[in-house]
N, C-alpha and C positions, 0 to 999 in steps of 0.2 A: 838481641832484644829489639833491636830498631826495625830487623828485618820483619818480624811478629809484628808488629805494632802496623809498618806499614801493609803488612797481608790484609791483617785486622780491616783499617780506614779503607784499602781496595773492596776489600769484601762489604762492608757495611754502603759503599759509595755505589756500588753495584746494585744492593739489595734497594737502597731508596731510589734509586734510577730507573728499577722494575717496578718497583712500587707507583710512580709516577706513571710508568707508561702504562702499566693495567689502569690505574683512576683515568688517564686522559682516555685513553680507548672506551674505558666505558658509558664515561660522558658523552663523547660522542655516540656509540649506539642508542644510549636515552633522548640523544638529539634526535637523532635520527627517525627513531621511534616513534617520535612526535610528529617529526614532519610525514613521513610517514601517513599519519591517523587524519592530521587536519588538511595536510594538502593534497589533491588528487586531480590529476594531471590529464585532460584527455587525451586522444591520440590526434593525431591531425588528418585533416580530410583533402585529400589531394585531386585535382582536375585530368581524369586520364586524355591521353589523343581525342579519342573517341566521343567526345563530351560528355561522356559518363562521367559518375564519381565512385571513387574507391577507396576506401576506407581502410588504412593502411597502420601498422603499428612501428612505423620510423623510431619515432619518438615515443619509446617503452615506457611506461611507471611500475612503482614496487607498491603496493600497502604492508602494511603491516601485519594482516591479514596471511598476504599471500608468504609471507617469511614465517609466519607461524605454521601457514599449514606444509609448507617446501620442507621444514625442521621436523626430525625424527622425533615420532609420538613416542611418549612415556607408556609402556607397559599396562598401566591401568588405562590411562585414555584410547589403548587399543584393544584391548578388553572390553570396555564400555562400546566401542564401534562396532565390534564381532557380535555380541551383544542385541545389537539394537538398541544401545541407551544412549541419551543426550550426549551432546561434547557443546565444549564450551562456542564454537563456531559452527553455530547450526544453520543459518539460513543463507550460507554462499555453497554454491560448488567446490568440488576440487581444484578447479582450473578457470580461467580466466580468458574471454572469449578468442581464439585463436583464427585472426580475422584478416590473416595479410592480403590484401590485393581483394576483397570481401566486393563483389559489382553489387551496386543498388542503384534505383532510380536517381534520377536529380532535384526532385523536388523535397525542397527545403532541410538539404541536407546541412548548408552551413548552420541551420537553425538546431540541428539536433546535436552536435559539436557541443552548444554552449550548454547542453542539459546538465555536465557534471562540476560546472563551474557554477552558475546557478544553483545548484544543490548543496555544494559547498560552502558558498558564504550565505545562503538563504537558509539554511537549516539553525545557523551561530545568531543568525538576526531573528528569527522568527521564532526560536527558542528564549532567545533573551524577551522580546516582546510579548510572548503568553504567559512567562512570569510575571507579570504585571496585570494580566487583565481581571486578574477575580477583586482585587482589591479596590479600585477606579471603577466598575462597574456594581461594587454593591453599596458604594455612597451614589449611585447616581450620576457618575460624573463621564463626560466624552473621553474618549482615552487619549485625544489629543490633547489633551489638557492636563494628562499627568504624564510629566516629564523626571525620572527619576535620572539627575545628573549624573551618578556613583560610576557608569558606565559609555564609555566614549560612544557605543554605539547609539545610543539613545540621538546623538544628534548627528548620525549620519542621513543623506539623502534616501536611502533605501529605506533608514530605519522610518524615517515622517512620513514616506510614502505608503507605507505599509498600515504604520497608525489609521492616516486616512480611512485605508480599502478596510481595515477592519472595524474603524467607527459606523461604516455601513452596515455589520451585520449584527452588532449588539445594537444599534436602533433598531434594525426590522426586527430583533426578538428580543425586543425590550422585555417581553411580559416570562420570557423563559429566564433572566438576568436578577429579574426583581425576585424570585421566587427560589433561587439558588442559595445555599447559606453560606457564611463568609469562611467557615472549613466542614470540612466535609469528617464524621467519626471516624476516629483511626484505627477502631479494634475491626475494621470490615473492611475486606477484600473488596468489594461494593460499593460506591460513591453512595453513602447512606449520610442520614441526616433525621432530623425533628424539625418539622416545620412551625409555624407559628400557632398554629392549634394542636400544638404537643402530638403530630401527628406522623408517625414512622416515614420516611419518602426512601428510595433508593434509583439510581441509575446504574445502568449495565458500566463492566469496569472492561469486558471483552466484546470486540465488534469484528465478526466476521463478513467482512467483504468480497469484491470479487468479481467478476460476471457472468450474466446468463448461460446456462449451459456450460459451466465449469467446474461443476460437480460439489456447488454450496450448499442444496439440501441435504444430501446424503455424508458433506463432513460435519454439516450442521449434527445430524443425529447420532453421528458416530461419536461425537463431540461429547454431545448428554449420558453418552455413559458413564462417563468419570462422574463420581459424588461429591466434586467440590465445585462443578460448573452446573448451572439451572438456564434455565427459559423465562422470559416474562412471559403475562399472562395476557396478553390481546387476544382478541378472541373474534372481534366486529368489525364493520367497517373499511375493510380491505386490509388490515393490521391480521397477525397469527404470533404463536408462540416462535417462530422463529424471525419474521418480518415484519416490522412495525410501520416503515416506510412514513413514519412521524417525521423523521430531520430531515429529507429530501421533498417530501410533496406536503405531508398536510398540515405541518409549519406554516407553509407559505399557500396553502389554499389551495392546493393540485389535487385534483384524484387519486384515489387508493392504486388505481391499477395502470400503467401508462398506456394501456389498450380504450382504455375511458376517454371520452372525448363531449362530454355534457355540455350543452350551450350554453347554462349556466353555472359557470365554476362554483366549485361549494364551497365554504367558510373555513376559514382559518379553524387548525384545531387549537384551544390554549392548551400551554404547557399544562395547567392545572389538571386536564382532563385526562393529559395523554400520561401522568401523573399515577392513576387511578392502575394501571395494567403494567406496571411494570417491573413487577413480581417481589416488590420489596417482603411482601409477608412469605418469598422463599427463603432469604435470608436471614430474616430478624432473629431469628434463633441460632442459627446458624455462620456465624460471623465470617468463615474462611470460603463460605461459598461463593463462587463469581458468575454475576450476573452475564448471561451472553445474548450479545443482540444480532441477529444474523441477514440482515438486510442488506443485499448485494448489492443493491442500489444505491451505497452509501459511498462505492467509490466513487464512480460514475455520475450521478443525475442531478444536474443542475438546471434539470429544464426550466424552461421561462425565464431565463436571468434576462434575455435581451429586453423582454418588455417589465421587469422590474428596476432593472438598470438602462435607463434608454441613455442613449451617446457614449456607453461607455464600449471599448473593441472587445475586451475580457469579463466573464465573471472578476466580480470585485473582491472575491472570498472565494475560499474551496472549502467541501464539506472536512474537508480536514480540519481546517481554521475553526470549524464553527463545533465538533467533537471534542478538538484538544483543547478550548475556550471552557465547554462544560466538565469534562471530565478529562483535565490535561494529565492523568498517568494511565492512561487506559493502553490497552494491547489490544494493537492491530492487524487482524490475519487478512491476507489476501489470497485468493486461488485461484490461478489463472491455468492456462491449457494454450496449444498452437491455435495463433486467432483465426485460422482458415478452415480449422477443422471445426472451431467453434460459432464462425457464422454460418455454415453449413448445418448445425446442430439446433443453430437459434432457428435458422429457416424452417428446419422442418418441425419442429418443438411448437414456436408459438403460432404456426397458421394449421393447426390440425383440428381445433375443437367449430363445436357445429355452427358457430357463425361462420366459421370460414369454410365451410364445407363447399362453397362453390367455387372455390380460387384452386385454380389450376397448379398443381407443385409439381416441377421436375426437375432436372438437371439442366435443361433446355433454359426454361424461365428464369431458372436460378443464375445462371450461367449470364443470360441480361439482363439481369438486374444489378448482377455485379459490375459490371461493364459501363452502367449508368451510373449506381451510386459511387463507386472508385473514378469516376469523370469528374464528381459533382464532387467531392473531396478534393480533388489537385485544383482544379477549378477555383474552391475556396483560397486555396493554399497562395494561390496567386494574387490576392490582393488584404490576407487575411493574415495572422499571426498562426501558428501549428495548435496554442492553446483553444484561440476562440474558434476552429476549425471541429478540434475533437466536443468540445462543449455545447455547439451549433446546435441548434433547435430542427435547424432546416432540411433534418435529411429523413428521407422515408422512415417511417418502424417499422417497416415493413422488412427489411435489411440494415440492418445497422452497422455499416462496415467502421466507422468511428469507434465503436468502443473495443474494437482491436487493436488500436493503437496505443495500447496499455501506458507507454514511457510518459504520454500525458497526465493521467492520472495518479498512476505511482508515485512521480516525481513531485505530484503537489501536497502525498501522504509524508514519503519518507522525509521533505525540508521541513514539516511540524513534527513528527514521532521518533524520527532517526531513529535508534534500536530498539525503539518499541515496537516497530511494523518490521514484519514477517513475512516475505512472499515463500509460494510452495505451487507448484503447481499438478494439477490433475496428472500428468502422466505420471509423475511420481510415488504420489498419492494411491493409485490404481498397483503399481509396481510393487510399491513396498510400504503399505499400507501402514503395518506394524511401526515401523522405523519413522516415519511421518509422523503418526499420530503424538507419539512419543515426544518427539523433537517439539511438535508446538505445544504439549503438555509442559514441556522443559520451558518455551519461551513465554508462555502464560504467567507459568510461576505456580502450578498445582502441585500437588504431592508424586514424587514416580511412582506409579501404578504397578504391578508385577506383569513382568514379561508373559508370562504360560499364561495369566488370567485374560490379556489385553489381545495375546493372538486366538486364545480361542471364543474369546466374545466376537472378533472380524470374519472366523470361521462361519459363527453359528447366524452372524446378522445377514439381512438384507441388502441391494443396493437399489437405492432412491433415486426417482428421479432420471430415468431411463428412456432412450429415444429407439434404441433396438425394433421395434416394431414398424414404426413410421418409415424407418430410414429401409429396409427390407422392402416395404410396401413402394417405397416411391427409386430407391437407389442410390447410387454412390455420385456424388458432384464429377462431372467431364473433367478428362485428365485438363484441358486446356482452360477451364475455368482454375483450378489449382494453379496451375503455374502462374495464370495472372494473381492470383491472390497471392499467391507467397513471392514476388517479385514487387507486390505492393507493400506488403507489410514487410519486407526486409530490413529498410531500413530503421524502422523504427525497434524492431524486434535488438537489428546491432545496440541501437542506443541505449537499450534496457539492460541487454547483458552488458555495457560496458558501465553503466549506473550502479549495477547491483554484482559484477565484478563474480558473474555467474552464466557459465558457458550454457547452461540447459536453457536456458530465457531468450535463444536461437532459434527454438522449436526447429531444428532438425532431429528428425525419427530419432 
């Protein structure tokens, strides 16, 4: 009987001893998990012989991410990828950029290092602080001057700092702040409202971003096919159903078109007006519809900060800031393309119509011009920060090799939107159009559309937006201009994919 008894107490003392170590194990993975998610760890940038630099993965990190996607998919979630339908991790790659011994230029490589530590804790501060701004700005009041204690960060150095740069841009749009209401209707996909003369308002809830020649007119219209996404209704003034170019230029009084160069800048548009076109009478019936605004110029253009902000080194704001300010849940698409292939595409794209018909375009001229404006870039870089370099006023339109330098821009979306912004890029998009399309339907938040209807509407459409002709007519960029360009934008190309924890964001073929 005693031998029973003490079987018994063995067995039972075994069983809570296992019981123990499944709960401590598990705890730890939920640690794990976490750290994981919040903390991300860049790689370190090492000084080779040669005084190169090389950008090396010594020092590995895990997200969380990459343990989800390494773990064997469930049977439906591989089904749904065969498929073409959403999964739950749609906008990283497979793999995580594979960069050992990676040679890039030296200029200002220690600066791009610090892009994921930056985005890190600026994304946890800059989230906490746009919480705060609808309600301090619709009494009228500076936002420095609402201090809500409840949370430690509020009185950090970053956090006061921040306050500041954003008190700059709800005074310059004081008249857009006054005219916002204190919540926005919740039965509407649409930042809609009733203004003070009982009069219906709406703003777009989706903003497709991007750059020039990265194939945004033609996802823009690929986009309008779904029945739950519309267009405002601009029409005048350098504004259209897909570009308003309202929050970048004529907010602050810039030309409709950045080719515009009028000796007398024109007037501020008010919000009031710009009010008038932005297609709330598609919605109003319509509750689940989402407003899209497709102005590519929203990642990018901050022109004229330096003589609106004079003595300061940076923009004081990014139009992220002043997006997630108006309509803080909105969904942010980007579509970016290899930047070399894409200044080559802007070149031949924007000097083709018949003002320019006397400017000489080749591969030759092409070739120095790049050689100039990639001079005039490191050149900046040497007494400048990397941000106020890409945001510079001062470099030809004519070539715009700055806005290849995506990891600037990006970086200043995804620390306000974190998984509301979506990058995707044109080769993909071109590749697997179907599966693309899908995915950012998925990260919008529309209804899934039927597979057979969605590939044979891609079949039967057009593509928009096309340089095929020009590029025939004039030719392909000299192998030895290419190499300088993708030797230029290497490094920052690395800092992106290791930002976004997505090997395709390399642009290699």
């Amino acid at each position: 009987m005693k031998r029973k008894v003490k079987s018994i107490v063995k067995i039972l003392v075994l069983v809570a001893a296992t019981f123990a170590v499944v709960e401590y194990g598990r705890g730890q993975l939920e640690l794990l998990n976490i750290s994981f998610t919040e903390d991300v760890k860049p790689t370190d940038v090492k000084p080779a012989d040669n005084q190169q630099w090389f950008f090396t993965t010594s020092d590995t990190y895990i997200t969380k991410q990459s343990l989800d996607q390494s773990a064997p998919k469930s049977e439906e979630k591989q089904n749904r990828i065969d498929e073409g339908k959403p999964v739950e991790h749609t906008k990283q790659s497979d793999n995580s950029p594979d960069i050992n011994e990676y040679e890039v230029p030296s200029q200002h490589t220690s600066e791009l290092t610090q892009t994921l530590r930056q985005v890190t804790s600026g994304h946890k501060i800059r989230k906490t602080l746009h919480a705060t701004t609808a309600e301090p700005y619709l009494e009228n009041k500076k936002l420095s001057e609402y201090n809500d204690q409840s949370d430690g960060l509020h009185n950090s150095p970053a956090y006061q700092a921040l306050q500041k740069r954003l008190d700059v841009l709800f005074e310059e749009s004081k008249d857009i702040f006054d005219l916002l209401p204190y919540k926005y209707l919740p039965d509407y996909k649409s930042f809609c409202w009733y203004d003070s003369q009982d009069v219906f308002q709406c703003l777009a809830s989706v903003y497709l971003a991007g750059m020039p020649k990265c194939g945004t007119t033609d996802l823009f219209q690929k986009l309008m096919w779904h029945p739950e996404l519309t267009t405002q209704s601009h029409h005048t003034d350098g504004g259209s159903e897909k570009e308003t170019v309202y929050w970048t230029r004529k907010r602050v009084g810039r030309p409709g078109s950045f080719m515009a160069n009028p000796r007398v800048p024109p007037p501020k548009q008010p919000f009031s007006e710009f009010l008038h076109g932005t297609g709330a009478e598609r919605v109003k019936s319509y509750k689940d519809r989402r407003i899209v605004d497709g102005t590519p110029s929203l990642l990018w253009d901050l022109g004229g900060w330096e003589t609106r902000y004079p003595g300061l080194d940076e923009p004081p704001y990014s139009n992220a800031d002043l997006i997630h300010a108006v309509t803080p849940d909105a969904k942010i698409l980007a579509i970016l393309r290899n930047p070399t292939d894409r200044l080559y595409s802007e070149y031949l794209y924007f000097w083709k119509g018949s003002k320019m018909r006397n400017e000489v375009r080749s591969p030759q001229t092409f070739h120095m011009d790049v050689r100039r404006e990639t001079r005039k870039f490191n050149r900046c870089l040497e007494s400048n920060s990397l941000r106020n370099c890409c945001y510079s006023s001062g470099y030809s339109l004519r070539l715009r090799v700055a806005l290849g330098v995506y990891i600037c821009y990006i970086r200043d979306f995804l620390e306000v939107f974190g998984d509301n912004f979506l990058v995707v890029t044109m080769e993909e998009y071109h590749l697997y159009p179907t599966e693309t399309l899908n995915n950012i339907f998925y990260h919008i938040g529309v209804s899934e559309p039927k597979l057979e209807d969605l590939h044979s509407f891609l079949e039967s459409s057009k593509t928009y937006n096309v340089n095929s002709n020009v590029k025939e007519e004039v030719g392909d960029m000299l192998p030895e201009t290419k190499d300088l360009l993708d030797t230029f934008y290497a490094p920052y190309n690395f800092a992106l994919a290791e930002l976004l924890a997505d090997s395709r964001l390399l642009f290699r073929n």
